[in-house]
N, C-alpha and C positions, 0 to 999 in steps of 0.2 A: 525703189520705194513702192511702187505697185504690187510686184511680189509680197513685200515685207507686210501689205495691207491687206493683201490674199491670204497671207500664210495668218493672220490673226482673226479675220473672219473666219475661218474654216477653223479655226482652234476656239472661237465662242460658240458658234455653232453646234460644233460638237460637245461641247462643254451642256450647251440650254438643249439638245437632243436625249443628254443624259440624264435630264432632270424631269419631272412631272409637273405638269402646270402649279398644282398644289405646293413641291416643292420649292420653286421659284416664288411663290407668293406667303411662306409663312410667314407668321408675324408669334409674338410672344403673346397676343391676345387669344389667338386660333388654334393652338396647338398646347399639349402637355409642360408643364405641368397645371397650366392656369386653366386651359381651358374645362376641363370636369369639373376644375373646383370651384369657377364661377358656377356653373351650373347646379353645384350642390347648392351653392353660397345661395343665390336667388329661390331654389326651392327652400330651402332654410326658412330664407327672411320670409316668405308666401307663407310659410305656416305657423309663425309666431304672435304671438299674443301678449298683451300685458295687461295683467290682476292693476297696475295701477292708471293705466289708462279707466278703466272701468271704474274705478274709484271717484272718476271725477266728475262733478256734471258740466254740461255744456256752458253755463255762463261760468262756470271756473276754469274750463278750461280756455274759455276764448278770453278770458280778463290775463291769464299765465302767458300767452301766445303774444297777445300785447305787449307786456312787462317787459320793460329793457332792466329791471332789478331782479327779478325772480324766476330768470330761465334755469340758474342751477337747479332749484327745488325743481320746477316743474319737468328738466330730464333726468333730473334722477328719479323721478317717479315714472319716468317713460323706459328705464334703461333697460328694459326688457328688450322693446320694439328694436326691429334693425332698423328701419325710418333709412332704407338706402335711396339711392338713384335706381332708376328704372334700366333696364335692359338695353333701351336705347338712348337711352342719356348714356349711359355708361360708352357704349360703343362711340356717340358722339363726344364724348370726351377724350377717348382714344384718339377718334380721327385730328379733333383741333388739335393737340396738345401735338401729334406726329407734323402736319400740316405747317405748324408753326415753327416746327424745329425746336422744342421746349426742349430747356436745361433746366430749367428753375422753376418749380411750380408749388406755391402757397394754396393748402388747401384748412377750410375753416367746417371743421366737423367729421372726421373718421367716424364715429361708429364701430362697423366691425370689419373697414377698412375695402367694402366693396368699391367703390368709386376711388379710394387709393389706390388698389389694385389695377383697375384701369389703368389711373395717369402712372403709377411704375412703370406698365406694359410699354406705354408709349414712349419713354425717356432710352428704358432698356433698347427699342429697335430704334430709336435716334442717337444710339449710340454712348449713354451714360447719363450721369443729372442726378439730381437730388429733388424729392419728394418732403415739404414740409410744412406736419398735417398737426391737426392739434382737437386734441379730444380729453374733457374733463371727469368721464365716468371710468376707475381703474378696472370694472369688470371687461369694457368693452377694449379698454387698448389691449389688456392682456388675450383677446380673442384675434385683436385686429393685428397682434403684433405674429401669430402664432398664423390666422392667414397667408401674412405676406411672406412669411418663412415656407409656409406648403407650395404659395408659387412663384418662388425664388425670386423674389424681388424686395427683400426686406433690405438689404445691400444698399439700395436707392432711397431710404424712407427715413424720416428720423419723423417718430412721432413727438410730440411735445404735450406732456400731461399738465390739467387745469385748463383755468379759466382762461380761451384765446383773447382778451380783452387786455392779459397779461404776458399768456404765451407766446402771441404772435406781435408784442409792444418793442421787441427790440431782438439784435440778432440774426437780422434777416438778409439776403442776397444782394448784393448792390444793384442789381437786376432781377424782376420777374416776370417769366415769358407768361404765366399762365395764373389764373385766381380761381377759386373756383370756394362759390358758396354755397354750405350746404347743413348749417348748424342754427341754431336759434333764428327763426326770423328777422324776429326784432333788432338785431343787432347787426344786421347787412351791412347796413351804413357806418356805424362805428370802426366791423371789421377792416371794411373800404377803405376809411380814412387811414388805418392802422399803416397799411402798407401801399398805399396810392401812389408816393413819390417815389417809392422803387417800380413800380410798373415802368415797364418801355414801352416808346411809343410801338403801337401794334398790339401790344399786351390785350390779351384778351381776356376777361372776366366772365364767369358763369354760375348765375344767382338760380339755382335748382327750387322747384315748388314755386316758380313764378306767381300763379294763379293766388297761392296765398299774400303775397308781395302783395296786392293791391289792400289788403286786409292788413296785413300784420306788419310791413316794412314801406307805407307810402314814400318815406323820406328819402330811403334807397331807392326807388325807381326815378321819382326825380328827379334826384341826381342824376345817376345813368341816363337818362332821356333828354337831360337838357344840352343842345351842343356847346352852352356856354362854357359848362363843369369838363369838358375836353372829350368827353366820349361820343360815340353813335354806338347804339343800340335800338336790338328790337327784342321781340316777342315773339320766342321759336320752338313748337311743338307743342304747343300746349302750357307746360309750365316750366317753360326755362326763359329766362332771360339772357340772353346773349351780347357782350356789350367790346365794342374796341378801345382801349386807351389812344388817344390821337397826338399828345403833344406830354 
């Protein structure tokens, strides 16, 4: 037996002498084909603009941002903007979604599928899972679907086109390890309800643009922060809200 325990350490050994730190540590975030194309994807969205953003003024825009009726109108006149996760949201969505061991992860708002791309990356090195993400502008899925084809992770993804207030109503995983909020304000809480009783307990939820949360989604922090409603949650980087499902 000692032998047999020599003879296998000396065959790892040589096995992790063979490799390069780097190669022992890839991940599908860090390396080809995703990683250039985040890279492009984030310069992208840093230089994009929208003629209808500009179009609006400030008390129409902040009266739309409120509107639990009128988010369609007001992203379809945004559906220029990429309006993604940051750099490090993205990354920390990676880490939780790997951390947790995610199969299952409901996402409320693709876009041009930067933050999908992430939670794929994460499923793919946990080994498999399904992504489902639901975005109601057809210019933007057809970008977002053409993304996760460039970094090979559209396999994982089913997007769900319209209004997630329907897409995301029925259909869903009898379990989900992961939520992740990232579309209309206003509608945080609706989406929550939507899918709350398949969350397990541990289930983590992550309501991006926290900062506007105290403006535009009161109702959803409340919830999240009260321990009565089953979660604990805080307030993490700035504008993410970070929250665990407990029961």
């Amino acid at each position: 037996m000692r032998l047999a325990n020599a003879t296998i350490y000396s065959y790892f050994r040589f096995q992790h002498k063979s490799l390069s730190c780097t190669e022992l540590f890839m991940t599908a975030l860090t390396t080809e084909p995703l990683a250039p194309l985040l890279d492009r994807l984030f310069a992208e969205a840093d230089a994009a603009s929208s003629p209808g953003m500009a179009s609006l003024s400030h008390d129409e825009l902040e009266r739309l941002l409120r509107s639990k009726t009128e988010y369609l109108d007001l992203y379809g006149r945004l559906k220029d903007l990429w309006l993604p996760v940051s750099r490090e949201t993205g990354t920390m969505l990676y880490m939780l979604a790997r951390s947790c061991g995610a199969k299952s992860i409901v996402e409320f708002g693709t876009s041009f599928g930067i933050s999908t791309l992430h939670l794929a990356a994460a499923l793919r090195d946990n080994g498999g899972g399904r992504v489902i993400t639901s975005e109601f502008e057809p210019s933007k899925i057809v970008r977002a679907r053409q993304n996760l084809a460039d970094g090979g992770l559209i396999d994982l993804v089913e997007i769900r086109e319209g209004d997630a207030l329907e897409t995301l109503s029925s259909d869903l995983p009898e379990t989900i390890d992961l939520l992740l909020l990232d579309g209309a304000k206003s509608l945080y809480r609706e989406v929550l309800d939507l899918v709350e009783d398949r969350l397990r307990p541990g289930a983590l939820v992550v309501a991006d643009n926290a900062d506007a949360c105290l403006d535009y989604c009161p109702d959803y922090l409340a919830r999240v922060r009260s321990t009565a409603s089953g979660y604990i949650s805080v307030p993490f980087a700035d504008d993410v809200e970070l929250s665990m499902r407990m029961s």
